[in-house]
Each structure stands twice: as structure tokens, then as C-alpha cells.
N, C-alpha and C positions, 0 to 999 in steps of 0.2 A: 744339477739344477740349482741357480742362484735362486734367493728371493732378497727384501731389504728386509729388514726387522730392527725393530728399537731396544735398545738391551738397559733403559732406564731401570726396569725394577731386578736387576742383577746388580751383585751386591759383590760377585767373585770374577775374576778375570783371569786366562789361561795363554801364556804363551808359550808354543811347542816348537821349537826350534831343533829340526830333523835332519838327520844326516842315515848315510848305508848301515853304520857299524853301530853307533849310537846317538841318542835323542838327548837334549835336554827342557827343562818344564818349568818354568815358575808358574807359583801361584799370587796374584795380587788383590789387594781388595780395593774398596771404590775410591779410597786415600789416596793411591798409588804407594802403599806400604808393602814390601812381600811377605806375605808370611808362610811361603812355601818352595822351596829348591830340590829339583834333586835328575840328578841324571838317570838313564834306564838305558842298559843294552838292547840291543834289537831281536830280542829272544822272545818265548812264546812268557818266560819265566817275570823277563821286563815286563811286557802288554801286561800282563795280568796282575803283577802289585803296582803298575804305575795307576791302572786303572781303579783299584781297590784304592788306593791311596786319594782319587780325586774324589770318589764317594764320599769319602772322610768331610771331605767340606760343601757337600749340598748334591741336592737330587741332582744327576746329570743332564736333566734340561734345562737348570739352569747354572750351566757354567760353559760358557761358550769359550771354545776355543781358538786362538789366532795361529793359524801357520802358513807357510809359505810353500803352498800344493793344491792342487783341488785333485789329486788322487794319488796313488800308493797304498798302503798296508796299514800306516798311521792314522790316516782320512778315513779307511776304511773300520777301521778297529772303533774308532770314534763315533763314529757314526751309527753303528753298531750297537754299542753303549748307550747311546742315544744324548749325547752331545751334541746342540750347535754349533758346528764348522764352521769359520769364520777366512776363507782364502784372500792371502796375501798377496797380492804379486810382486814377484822380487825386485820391479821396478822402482813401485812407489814406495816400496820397505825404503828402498834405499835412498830415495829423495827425502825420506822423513829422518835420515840419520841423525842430520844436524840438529834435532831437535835435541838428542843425550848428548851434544859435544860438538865439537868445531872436526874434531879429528876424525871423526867419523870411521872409528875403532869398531872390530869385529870380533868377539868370540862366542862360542857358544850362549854360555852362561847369560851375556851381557844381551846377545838379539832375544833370547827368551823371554828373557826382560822387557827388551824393549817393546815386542808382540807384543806380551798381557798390557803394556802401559798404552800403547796405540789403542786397543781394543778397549781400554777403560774410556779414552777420551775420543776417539773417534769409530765405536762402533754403533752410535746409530746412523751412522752414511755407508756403512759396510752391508755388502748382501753376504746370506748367510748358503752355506751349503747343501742342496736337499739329494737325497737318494735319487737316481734316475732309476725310469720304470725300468725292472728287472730284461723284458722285451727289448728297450732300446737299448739300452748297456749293452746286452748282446748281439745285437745289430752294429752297435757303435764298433763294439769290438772286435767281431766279423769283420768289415769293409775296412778298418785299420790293416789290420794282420795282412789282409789283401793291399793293401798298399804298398806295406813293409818289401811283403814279397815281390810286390811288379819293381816293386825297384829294386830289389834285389836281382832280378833277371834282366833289368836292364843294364846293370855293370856286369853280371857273369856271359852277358851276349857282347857287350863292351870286350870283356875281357877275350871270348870266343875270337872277333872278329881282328884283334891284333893278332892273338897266335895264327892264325892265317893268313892275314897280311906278311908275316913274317916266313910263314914255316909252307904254307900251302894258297897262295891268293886263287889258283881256278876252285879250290872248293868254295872260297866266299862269294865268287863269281856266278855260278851255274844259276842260283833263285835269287827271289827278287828281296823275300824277305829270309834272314838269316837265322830267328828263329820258328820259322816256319814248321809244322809236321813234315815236309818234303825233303826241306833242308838238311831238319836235324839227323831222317832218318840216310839222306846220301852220305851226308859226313860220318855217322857211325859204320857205315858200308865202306867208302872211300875216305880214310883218314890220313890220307899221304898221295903225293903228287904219283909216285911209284904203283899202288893200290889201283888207281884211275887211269894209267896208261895205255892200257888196252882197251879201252871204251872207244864205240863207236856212237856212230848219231843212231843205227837203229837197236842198240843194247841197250842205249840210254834210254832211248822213247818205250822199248820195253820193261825196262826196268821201272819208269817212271807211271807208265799204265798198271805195274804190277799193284803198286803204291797208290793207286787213287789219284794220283797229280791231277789236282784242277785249274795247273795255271793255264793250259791251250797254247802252251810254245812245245811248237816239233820238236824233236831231238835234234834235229842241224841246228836250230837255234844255239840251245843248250850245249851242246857241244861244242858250238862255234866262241861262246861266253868261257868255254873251258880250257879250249886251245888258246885262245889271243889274249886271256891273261897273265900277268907278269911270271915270270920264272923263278923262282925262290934261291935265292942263294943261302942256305941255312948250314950249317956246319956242324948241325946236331943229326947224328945217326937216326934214319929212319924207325926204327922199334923206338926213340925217342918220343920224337911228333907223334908218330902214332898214340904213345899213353899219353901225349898232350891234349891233345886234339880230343879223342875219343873222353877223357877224363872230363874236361870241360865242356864235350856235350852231355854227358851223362848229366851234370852239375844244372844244365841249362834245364834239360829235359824233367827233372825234380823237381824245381821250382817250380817249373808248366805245371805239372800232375796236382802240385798244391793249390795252385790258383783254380785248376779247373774243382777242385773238389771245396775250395771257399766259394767260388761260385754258388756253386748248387747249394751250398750250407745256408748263402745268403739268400736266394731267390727261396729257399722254401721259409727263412725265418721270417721275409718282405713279406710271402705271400700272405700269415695267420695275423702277421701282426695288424691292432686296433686302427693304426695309424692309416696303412696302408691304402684303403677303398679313398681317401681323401687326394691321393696323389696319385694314382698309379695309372688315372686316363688321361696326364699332362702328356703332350706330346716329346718321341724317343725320348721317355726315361727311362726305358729298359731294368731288368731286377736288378740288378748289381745300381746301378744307380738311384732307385729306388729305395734301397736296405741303405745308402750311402746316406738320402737325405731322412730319413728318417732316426737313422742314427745319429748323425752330424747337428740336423736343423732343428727336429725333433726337440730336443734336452732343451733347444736357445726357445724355443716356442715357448714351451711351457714356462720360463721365466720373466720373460719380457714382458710387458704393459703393454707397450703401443708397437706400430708398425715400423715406428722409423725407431725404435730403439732396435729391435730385430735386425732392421738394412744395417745399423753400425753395428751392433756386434757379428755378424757374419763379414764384415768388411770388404761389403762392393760401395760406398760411399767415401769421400776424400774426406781428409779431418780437416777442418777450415781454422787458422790460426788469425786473430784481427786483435789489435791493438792499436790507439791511438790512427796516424796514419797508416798502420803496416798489415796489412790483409794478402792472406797467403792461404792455397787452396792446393794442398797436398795428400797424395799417396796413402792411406793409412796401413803401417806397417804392422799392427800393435793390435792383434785382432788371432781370431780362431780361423788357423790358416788349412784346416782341413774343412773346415766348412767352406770356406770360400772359395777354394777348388770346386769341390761337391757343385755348388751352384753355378760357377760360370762351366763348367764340363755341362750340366746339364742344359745350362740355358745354349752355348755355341752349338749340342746337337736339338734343339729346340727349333732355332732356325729353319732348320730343313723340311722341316715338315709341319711349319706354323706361319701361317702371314702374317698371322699379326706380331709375330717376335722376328721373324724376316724383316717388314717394316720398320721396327723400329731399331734394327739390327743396322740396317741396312742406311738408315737417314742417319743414325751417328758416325757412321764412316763418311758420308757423303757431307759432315761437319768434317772432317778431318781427322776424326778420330781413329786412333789405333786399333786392331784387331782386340786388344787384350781388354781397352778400356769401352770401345765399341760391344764387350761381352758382359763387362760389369754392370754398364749400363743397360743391357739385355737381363741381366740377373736381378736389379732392382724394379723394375717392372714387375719379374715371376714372382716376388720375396713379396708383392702386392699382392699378389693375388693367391700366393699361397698362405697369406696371413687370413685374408679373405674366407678362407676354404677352412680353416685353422681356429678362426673365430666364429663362424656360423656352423660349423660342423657339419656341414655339405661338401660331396664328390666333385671336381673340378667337372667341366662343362661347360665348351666355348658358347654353346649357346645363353644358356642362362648368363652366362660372365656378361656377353654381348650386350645380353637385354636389359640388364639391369646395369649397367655402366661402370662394372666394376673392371674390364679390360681397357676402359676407355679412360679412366683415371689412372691407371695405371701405369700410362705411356705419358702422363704429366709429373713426371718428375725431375728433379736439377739434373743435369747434364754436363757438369762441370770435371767433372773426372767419374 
């Protein structure tokens, strides 16, 4: 959680320039004189006299420190201490180089430096770092780790679906989705074109009633999907493909069991958390989406001021560049791009079972707009009305939204990307 803070009546300046192995630290006063260096291993033995050592020069609320993270071990250790955080982004470190030099030279020692000296002279325009509530961290964290791993299973289904194309294409043939429970459970049965030979249309329909198959295609079907697919020319010995095939659904099938068991971690941490009752009757936000925006939007809520700071930092607004005659109305890249997932995933299943996000879903495409910007534009309406719900500390409620015209303002916003 960002906030601004003015760091007028500090008197000391700290810039922590962090790396895996090792940290380095200057300490600067309001002169811009140093009178503190020193490097620390990234040991428990480091944290602990670097931290002893800043005590040395003033209570640690006030001695703010500048670095280049808003999380890790360092931030966290800090914070801990109870130190103001002061986060960098590497961007604009870096456009501030030129200020120590034309060269725009880089080492440790030197960017430590130049943090504390930044943060002497420009940290009252710096927001400072706050602890997020214990609850959504964990949430945050949750629905991450779930990301990590869906994409995780969608290259090891990637990877699945080549070794079959190669080694066996009627087993990627037979179902519709490849990693489906039906699928995965044929291909650990049938892991080689040889395995599956003997199959007819009614050993397969029994086999697949054994299994629960709810996809409603006969066995002629399926069988028919397994015959007229391509013929493998593989040149690798069957007891091969088989630990190929079989290995890589195992690998698939692992990552399933994970996801299914973040799920559940997450809908039961959605269900207690404070947050929750305020979002959880927006239309299909389902739990996993729910734990998502709570963790994701959550942390930007509680930092923001106003509503349209909120639409920019979740980044469904374009950044508008204008000078002189030159006005340019672009994309913003430069933005917390797990929130903005978060939001247009929930607003494109919003649609389906909301008119009034239909509608206006539905009138930006009919401008011309794209699916993807036609959703942004769907997300900055919700971002209204979840600011709405955020700031009065009331349950979402189409009706109430209705009556009081806060869904009806909602849908007046620029439209320009």
C-alpha cells in the first residue's frame, strides 16, 4: 500500500541498493553529504547489524528508505523495523541518472548513493510503502501462486500436445479438451498408438461410461476421431513414448491437483475476508475471482484518493501524451498488470449476465472497438462502481446502484481507448 508523505522534518536519507547475494547502503544527511557506507551480505547475520547500524542514527521512523522493490526480504525486513519505504521504480531511477553525470554509470556503491540523494530532494512527491492487511497479502498471494501454476499447465498441456502430435496424434484426437479429467485419464490408459489397437466403438463407450464421460459423443464418434487421425511415423521404440506420454501426463495431472486445491484455499480465504460482502453479489465473479480482486484491487483501494487515480493505476485507461500541437492517445503499458487482468476477466464474464455491462459492452464494439478495448472500457465503468461500494462501505446492489445513479454515471466515461 502506497501513501504520499512529506519527509520535510527528516534530517537523514537512506539509499538501499539490493541485489540476491549482496546489498549496499548509504546513509546521507539533508546536505547531500554521506556519512554512512557499507555493504551487507544477504544473511540473517547482515539484516541484523545493517539494521543495528541504522538505529545508530535516529529512531527508524524516521529514516526513510529509497529502493528499487516494493517487495522481497529487504522491504520486508524494513518494514518490519519500522522504517518508511520509499519504492523506486527502475524506470524513473533511471531517467534520473543524468542528474550524477552525462555517463550514466552504474555500480552498486554509486546507485545507493544516488537513492538516498533522490530521496533527499525529491521525496516529498514519493508515495511511501505501507504494510498490506495481513488478509489480502494472503489473498494476493493465493490467486498469484494460481496464476503461476495455470500457466504453468498451459505449456506442460503445450508440451503434452506436441508429444502427440508426434508420437501418437488419435490419442490428442479422441476429446475435445486435452486436459480434460477424460482425457488425461484415456492417455494414462492408452499411451501408445499400439495400447489403443484393439479398441472398438463399444469398449470405448464403455470404457468411457466407466469414467463418468459427460461429453454425450457415442463411442462411434470417438472411435471414428481415433481411426482418421494421422498415423505417427515416430522412430522411437514404443516402451519410449509410452514413459513419454504417460510422464507428461502425470506432470499435467499435478499441476490440476494444485490448482484445484488453490482454489478451495482461495474461496474459503474470499469467503471470511472484511472485504468480501462488498463484492461478492457483482455479477459471475465467482470465488477464485473474487479472492483475485480483492487481493489485486484491494492493496490499490486503500491507497488511492480519487476514483480516476484507481482506473490509472489498475490500467484500463490510455495515457494521453499532448504537447504543443502533438496529442497522442495511447495504450498504457506501465501499469500493475495483474490487476488489469483481474478486472477485465471479470468484467468480459460480467457481460453475460448483466445488461447493463452487456450494454455498454456491447455499444463499444458497435463504435468499432475491439474485443480487448471494448472490455477495458467494460472494466472502467465496474472500477466506478466498485470505487462506489469501496467508499460508502455498502454491498453492490443493482438496484440501489440504479436508484441512485451511480450505474448511470458510470457508463459516462471517455471512451477513447
Amino acid at each position: 500500500m502506497l501513501r504520499a508523505r512529506h519527509w520535510s522534518t527528516h534530517l537523514v536519507f537512506i539509499g538501499w541498493d539490493w541485489a540476491t547475494e549482496t546489498h549496499d547502503v548509504t546513509v546521507m544527511d539533508e546536505s547531500g553529504r554521506r556519512i554512512d557506507r557499507w555493504e551487507l551480505a544477504h544473511t540473517e547475520e547482515g539484516f541484523a547489524k545493517t539494521l543495528a547500524r541504522l538505529r545508530r542514527h535516529g529512531a527508524p521512523a524516521d529514516l526513510p528508505v529509497a529502493i528499487e522493490t516494493t517487495r522481497g526480504l529487504a522491504v520486508d525486513r524494513l518494514l518490519a523495523a519500522g522504517h518508511p519505504v520509499v519504492p523506486v521504480h527502475p524506470n524513473a531511477f533511471h531517467a534520473m541518472r543524468a542528474r550524477w553525470g552525462a555517463s550514466k554509470a552504474k555500480t552498486d556503491a554509486g546507485d545507493s548513493m544516488k537513492l538516498a540523494d533522490y530521496l533527499r530532494t525529491d521525496g516529498h512527491l514519493l508515495p511511501r510503502l505501507e504494510p498490506t492487511d495481513q488478509a489480502t497479502l494472503g489473498l494476493q498471494a493465493l490467486t498469484r501462486q494460481r496464476a503461476d501454476h495455470v500457466e504453468a499447465k498451459v505449456a506442460a498441456v503445450n508440451q503434452l500436445a506436441a508429444l502427440l502430435d508426434e508420437h501418437w496424434p488419435g490419442g490428442k484426437a479422441v476429446f475435445a479438451n486435452l486436459d480434460s479429467d477424460i482425457a488425461m485419464a484415456f492417455l494414462e490408459r492408452y499411451p501408445t498408438p499400439a495400447s489403443a489397437a484393439k479398441l472398438t466403438a463399444g469398449r470405448l463407450e464403455a470404457w468411457c461410461k466407466h469414467r463418468g464421460y459427460s461429453g454425450k459423443k457415442p463411442g462411434s464418434v470417438l472411435i471414428e476421431r481415433l481411426r482418421t487421425a494421422p498415423t505417427a511415423a515416430s522412430r522411437l521404440g514404443g516402451d519410449v513414448v509410452k514413459q513419454l506420454i504417460r510422464v507428461q501426463v502425470q506432470l499435467v495431472q499435478g499441476i490440476r491437483t494444485t490448482i484445484r486445491t488453490l482454489d478451495k484455499a482461495i474461496a474459503e480465504a474470499a469467503e471470511t475476508h472484511p472485504y468480501a460482502p462488498l463484492f461478492a453479489t457483482m455479477p459471475r465473479i465467482g470465488k477464485v475471482n473474487l479472492g483475485q480482486i480483492i487481493g489485486e484491487i484491494g492493496p490499490i483501494l486503500e491507497r488511492t484518493q480519487t476514483c480516476e487515480q484507481l482506473i490509472a493505476e489498475t490500467g484500463v485507461v490510455p495515457v494521453t501524451r499532448a504537447s504543443g500541437k502533438s496529442h497522442a492517445v495511447s495504450f498504457r503499458f506501465a501499469t500493475n498488470r495483474r490487476a488489469r487482468l483481474t478486472l477485465t476477466t471479470f468484467a468480459d464474464n460480467s457481460r453475460h449476465s448483466s445488461d447493463w455491462a452487456a450494454k455498454i459492452y456491447n455499444d463499444a464494439r458497435a463504435r468499432k472497438k475491439r474485443h480487448p478495448h471494448a472490455t477495458r472500457i467494460l472494466a472502467r465503468a465496474w472500477l466506478r462502481v466498485i470505487w462506489a461500494c469501496w467508499r460508502d462501505g455498502t454491498c453492490y446492489d443493482p438496484a440501489t446502484h440504479q436508484a441512485n445513479g451511480k450505474i448511470a454515471t458510470a457508463a459516462d466515461i471517455p471512451l477513447a481507448a
